[in-house]
Backbone bond lengths (Angstrom), bond angles and torsions (degrees), N, CA, C in turn:
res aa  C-N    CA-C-N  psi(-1)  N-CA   C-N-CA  omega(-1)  CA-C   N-CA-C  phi
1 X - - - 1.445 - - 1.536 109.19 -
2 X 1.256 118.19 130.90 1.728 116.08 166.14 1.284 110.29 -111.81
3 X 1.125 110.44 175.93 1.405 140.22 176.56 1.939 115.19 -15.34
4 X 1.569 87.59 -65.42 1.411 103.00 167.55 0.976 108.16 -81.03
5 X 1.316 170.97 104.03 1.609 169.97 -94.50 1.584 105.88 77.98
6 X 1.050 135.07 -31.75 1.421 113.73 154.69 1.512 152.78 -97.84
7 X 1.057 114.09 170.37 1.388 114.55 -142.25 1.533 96.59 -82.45
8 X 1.344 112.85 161.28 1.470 123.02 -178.87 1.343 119.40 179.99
9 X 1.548 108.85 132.93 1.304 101.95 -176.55 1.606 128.27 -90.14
10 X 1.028 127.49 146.53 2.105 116.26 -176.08 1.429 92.67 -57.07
11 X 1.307 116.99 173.05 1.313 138.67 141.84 1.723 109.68 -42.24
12 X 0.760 149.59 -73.94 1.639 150.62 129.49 1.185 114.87 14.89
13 X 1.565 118.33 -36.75 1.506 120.56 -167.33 1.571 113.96 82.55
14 X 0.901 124.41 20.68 1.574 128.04 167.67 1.572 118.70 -74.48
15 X 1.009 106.42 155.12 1.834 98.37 -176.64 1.629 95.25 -93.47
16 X 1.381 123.52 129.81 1.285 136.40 172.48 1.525 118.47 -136.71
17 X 1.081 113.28 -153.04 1.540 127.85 -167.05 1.500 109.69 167.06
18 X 1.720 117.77 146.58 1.336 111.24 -179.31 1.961 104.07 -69.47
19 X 0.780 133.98 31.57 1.568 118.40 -154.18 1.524 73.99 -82.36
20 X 1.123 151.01 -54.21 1.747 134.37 -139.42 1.521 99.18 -70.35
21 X 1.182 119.31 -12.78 1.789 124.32 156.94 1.356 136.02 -109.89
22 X 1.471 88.30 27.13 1.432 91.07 161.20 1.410 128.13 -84.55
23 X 1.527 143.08 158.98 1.119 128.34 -138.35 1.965 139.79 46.61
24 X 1.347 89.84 -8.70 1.922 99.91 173.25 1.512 103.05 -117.20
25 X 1.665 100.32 147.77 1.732 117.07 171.92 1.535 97.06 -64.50
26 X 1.734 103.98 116.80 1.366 110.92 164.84 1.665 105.95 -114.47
27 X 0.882 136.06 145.48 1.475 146.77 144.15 1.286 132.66 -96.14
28 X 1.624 104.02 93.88 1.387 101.45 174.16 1.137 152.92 -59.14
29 X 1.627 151.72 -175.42 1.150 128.02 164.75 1.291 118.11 -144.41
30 X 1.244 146.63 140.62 1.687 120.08 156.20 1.607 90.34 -76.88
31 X 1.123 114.06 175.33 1.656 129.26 -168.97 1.477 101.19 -153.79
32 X 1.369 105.47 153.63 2.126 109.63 178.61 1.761 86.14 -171.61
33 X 1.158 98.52 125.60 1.471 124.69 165.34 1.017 113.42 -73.77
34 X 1.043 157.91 -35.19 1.426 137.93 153.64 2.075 147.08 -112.92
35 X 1.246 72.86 68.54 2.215 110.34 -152.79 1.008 72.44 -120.14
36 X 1.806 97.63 140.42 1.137 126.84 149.89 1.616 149.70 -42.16
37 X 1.818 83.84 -15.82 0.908 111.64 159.21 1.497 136.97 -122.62
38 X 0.922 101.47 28.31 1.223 114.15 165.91 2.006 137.07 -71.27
39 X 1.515 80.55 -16.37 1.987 85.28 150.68 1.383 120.90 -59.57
40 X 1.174 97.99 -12.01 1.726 94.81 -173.93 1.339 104.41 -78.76
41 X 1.274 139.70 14.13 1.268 143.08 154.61 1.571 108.49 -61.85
42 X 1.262 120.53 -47.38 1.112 118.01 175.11 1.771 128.21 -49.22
43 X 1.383 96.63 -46.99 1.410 99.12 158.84 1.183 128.59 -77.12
44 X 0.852 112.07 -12.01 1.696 113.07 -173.79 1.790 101.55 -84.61
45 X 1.125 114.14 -12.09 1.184 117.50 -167.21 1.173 97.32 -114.01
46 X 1.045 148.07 -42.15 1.692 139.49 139.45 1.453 134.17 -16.73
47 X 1.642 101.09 -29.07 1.086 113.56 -174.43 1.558 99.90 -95.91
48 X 1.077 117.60 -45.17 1.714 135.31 157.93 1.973 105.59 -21.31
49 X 1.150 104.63 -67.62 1.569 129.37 178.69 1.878 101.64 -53.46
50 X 1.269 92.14 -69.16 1.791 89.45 -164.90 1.276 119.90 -67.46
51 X 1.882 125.86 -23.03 1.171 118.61 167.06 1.942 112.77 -126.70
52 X 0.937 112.12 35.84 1.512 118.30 163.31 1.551 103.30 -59.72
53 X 0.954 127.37 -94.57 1.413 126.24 173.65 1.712 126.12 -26.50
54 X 1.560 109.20 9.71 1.662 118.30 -174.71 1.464 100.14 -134.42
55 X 1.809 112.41 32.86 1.345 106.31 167.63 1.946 110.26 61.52
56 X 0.976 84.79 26.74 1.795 99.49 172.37 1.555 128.08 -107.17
57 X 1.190 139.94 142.01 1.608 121.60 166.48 1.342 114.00 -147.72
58 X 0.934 132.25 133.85 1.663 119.37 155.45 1.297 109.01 -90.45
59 X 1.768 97.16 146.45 1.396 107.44 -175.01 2.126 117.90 -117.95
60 X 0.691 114.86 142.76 1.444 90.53 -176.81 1.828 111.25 -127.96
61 X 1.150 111.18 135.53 1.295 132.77 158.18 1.265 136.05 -99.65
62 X 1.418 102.86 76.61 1.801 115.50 170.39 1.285 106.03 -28.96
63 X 1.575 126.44 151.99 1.026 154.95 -162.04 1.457 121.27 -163.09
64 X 1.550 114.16 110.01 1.603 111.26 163.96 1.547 140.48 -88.51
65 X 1.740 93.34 6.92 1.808 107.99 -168.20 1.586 89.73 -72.89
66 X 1.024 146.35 -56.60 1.598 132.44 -148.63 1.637 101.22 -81.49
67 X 1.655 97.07 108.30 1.729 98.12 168.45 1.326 118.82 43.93
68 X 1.513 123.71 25.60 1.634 141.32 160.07 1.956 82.92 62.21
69 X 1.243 97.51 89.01 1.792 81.49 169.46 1.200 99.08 -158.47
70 X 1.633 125.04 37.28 1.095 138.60 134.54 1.682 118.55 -113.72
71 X 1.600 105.17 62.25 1.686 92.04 -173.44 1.236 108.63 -89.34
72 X 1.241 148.13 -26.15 1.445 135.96 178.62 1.526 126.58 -25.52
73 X 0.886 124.26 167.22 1.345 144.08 161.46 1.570 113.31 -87.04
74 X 1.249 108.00 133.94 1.863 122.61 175.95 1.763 96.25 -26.76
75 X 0.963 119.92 -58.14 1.745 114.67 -171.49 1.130 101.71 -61.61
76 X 1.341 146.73 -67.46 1.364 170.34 129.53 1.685 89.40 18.85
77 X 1.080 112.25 -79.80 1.663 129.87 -176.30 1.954 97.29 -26.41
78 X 1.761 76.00 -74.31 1.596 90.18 -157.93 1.500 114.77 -58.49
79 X 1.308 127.76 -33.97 1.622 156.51 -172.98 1.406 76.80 -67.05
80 X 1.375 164.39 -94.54 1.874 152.50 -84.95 1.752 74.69 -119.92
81 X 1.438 117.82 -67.39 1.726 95.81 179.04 1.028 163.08 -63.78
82 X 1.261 102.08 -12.82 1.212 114.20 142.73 1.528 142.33 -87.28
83 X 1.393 126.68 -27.43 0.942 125.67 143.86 1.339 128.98 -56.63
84 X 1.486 130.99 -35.53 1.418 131.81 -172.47 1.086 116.78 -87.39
85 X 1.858 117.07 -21.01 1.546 110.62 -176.64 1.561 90.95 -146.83
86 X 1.578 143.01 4.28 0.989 117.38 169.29 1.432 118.02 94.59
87 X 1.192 89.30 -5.83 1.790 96.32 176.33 1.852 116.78 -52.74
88 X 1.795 87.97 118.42 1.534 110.27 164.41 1.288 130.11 -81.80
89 X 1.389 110.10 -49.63 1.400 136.76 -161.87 1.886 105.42 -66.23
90 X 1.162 116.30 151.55 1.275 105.99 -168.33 1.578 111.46 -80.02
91 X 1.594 101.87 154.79 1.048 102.04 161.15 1.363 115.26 -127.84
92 X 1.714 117.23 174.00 1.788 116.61 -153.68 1.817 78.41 -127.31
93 X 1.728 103.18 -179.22 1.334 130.22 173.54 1.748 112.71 -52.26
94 X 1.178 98.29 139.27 1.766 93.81 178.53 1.928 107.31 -78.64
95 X 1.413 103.71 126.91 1.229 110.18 -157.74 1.543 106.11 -124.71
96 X 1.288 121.58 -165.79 1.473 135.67 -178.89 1.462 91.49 -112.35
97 X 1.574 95.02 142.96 1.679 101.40 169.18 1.588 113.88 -131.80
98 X 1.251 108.55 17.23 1.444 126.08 -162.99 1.283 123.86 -158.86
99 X 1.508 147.02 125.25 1.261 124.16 179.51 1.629 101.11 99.64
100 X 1.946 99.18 169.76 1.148 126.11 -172.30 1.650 111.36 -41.63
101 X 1.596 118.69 -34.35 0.897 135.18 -138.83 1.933 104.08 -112.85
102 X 1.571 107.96 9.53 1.421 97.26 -151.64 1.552 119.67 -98.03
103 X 1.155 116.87 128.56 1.427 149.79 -167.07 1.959 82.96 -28.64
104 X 1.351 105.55 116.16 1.602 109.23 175.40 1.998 111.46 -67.35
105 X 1.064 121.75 5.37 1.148 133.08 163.16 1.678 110.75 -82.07
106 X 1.224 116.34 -56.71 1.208 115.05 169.45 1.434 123.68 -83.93
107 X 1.452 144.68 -5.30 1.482 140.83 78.14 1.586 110.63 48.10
108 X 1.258 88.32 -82.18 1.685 125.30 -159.32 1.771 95.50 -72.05
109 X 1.222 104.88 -60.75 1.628 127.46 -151.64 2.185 78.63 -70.56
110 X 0.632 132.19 -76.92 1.644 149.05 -170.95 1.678 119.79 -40.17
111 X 1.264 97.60 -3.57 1.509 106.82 178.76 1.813 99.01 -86.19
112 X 1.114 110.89 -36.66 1.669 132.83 -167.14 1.652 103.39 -49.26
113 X 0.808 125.00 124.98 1.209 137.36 174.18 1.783 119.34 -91.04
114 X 1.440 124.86 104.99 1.639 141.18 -169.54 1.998 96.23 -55.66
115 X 0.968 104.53 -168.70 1.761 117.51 -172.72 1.714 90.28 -72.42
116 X 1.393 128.55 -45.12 0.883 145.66 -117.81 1.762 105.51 -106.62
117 X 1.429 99.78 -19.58 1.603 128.62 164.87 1.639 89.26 97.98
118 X 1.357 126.60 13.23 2.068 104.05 170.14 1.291 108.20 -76.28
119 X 1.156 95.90 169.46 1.111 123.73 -166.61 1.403 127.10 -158.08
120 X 1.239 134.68 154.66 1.560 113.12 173.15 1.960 108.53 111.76
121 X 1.734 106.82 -154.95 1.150 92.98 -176.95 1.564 101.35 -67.79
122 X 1.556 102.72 -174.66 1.816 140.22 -178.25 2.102 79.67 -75.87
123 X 1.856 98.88 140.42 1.268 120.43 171.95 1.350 117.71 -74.85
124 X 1.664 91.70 -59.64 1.534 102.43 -175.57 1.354 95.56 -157.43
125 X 1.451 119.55 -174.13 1.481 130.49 -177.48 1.735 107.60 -86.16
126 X 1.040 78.92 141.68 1.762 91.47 -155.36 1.522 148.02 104.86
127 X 1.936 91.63 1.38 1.409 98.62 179.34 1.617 106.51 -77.06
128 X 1.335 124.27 147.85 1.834 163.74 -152.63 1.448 104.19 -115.02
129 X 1.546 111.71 98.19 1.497 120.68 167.26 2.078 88.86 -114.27
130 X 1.538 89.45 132.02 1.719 101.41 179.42 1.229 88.67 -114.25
131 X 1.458 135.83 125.42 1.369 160.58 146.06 1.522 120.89 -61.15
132 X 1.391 116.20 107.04 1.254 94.84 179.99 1.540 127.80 -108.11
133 X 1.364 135.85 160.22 1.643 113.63 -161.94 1.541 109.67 -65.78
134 X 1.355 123.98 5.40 1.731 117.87 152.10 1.506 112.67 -90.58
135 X 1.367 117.86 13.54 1.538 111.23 -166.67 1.412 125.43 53.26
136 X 1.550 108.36 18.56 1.296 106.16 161.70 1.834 120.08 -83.09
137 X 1.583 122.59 117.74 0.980 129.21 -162.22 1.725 122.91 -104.55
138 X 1.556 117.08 108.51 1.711 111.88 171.46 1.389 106.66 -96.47
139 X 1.453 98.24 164.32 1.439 122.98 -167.58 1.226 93.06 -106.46
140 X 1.498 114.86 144.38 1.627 117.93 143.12 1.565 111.83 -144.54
141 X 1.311 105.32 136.58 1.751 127.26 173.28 1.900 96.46 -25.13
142 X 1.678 92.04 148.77 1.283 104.76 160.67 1.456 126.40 -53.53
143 X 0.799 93.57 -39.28 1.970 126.74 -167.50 1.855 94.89 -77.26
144 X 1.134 125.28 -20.48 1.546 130.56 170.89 1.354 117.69 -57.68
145 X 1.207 142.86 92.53 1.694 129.46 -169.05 1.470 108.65 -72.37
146 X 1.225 121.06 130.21 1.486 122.99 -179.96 1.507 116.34 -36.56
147 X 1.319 117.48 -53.13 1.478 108.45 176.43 1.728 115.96 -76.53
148 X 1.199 113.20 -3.94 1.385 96.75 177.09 2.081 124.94 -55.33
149 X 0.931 96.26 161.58 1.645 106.00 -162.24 1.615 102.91 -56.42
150 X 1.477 132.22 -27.67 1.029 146.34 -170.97 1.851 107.56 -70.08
151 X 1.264 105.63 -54.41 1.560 113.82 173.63 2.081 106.01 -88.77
152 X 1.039 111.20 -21.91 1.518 107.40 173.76 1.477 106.11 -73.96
153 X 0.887 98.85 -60.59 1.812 109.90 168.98 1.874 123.96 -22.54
154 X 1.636 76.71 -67.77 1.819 79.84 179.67 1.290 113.15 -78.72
155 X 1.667 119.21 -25.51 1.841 115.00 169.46 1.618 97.14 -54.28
156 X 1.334 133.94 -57.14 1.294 111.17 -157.80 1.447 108.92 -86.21
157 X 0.874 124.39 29.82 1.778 127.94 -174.70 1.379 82.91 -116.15
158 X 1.383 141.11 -76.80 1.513 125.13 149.39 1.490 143.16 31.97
159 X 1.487 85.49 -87.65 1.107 96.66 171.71 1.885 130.07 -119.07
160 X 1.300 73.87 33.56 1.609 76.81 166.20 1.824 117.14 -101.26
């Protein structure tokens, strides 16, 4: 089974799976609406804008493990992101990214080792798995801003 082979539900509650991106640079996300970092929606959705059309997507996976600061409800979720930052790019079911309980996608995604050699569980909300259309996967820190040169860099090496 890979990456795209498991099961997942939309934000909506639909039964899905990443397979409709398989073969395209996706960049994942955990996501939390009310984190400090959570401007990084803005970029993340920038990045959404400038390479959507290059077989690219970011995807995001709400999360309530960090300091409960994803408590909303799927409507709740979807209603603050899009209105607050415009968010296009899809988003999936609010899930576990850590622990007894953790989403076998991120499982998968958590073995990956950042520039930095971590490894292991998700830090905080906002950690950056870039997918590439061989399913080869980098890590970057929460603390990494989506447009920084480090994740812009390797999207356009990608997809060029």
């Amino acid at each position: 089974m890979t990456l795209y082979d498991i099961p997942v539900h939309t934000l909506s509650d639909e039964p899905s799976s990443l397979a409709p991106f398989e073969g395209k640079t996706v960049l994942i996300v955990n996501v939390a609406s009310k984190c400090g970092l959570t401007p990084q929606y803005e970029g993340l959705e920038a990045l959404q804008k400038r390479y959507e059309g290059r077989d690219f997507s970011v995807v995001g996976f709400p999360s309530n493990q960090f300091g409960a600061q994803e408590p909303g409800t799927a409507e709740e979720i979807q209603t603050f992101c899009s209105t607050t930052y415009g968010v296009s790019f899809p988003l999936f079911e609010k899930i576990d990214v850590n622990g007894e309980h953790r989403h076998p996608i991120y499982a998968e995604l958590t073995e990956t080792a950042d520039a930095e050699g971590y490894s292991g569980d998700i830090r905080w909300n906002f950690e950056k798995f870039l997918v590439a259309p061989d399913g080869h996967v980098q890590r970057f820190a929460p603390q990494v801003e989506p447009e920084d040169p480090a994740i812009t860099g390797a999207i356009e090496a990608l997809l060029s």
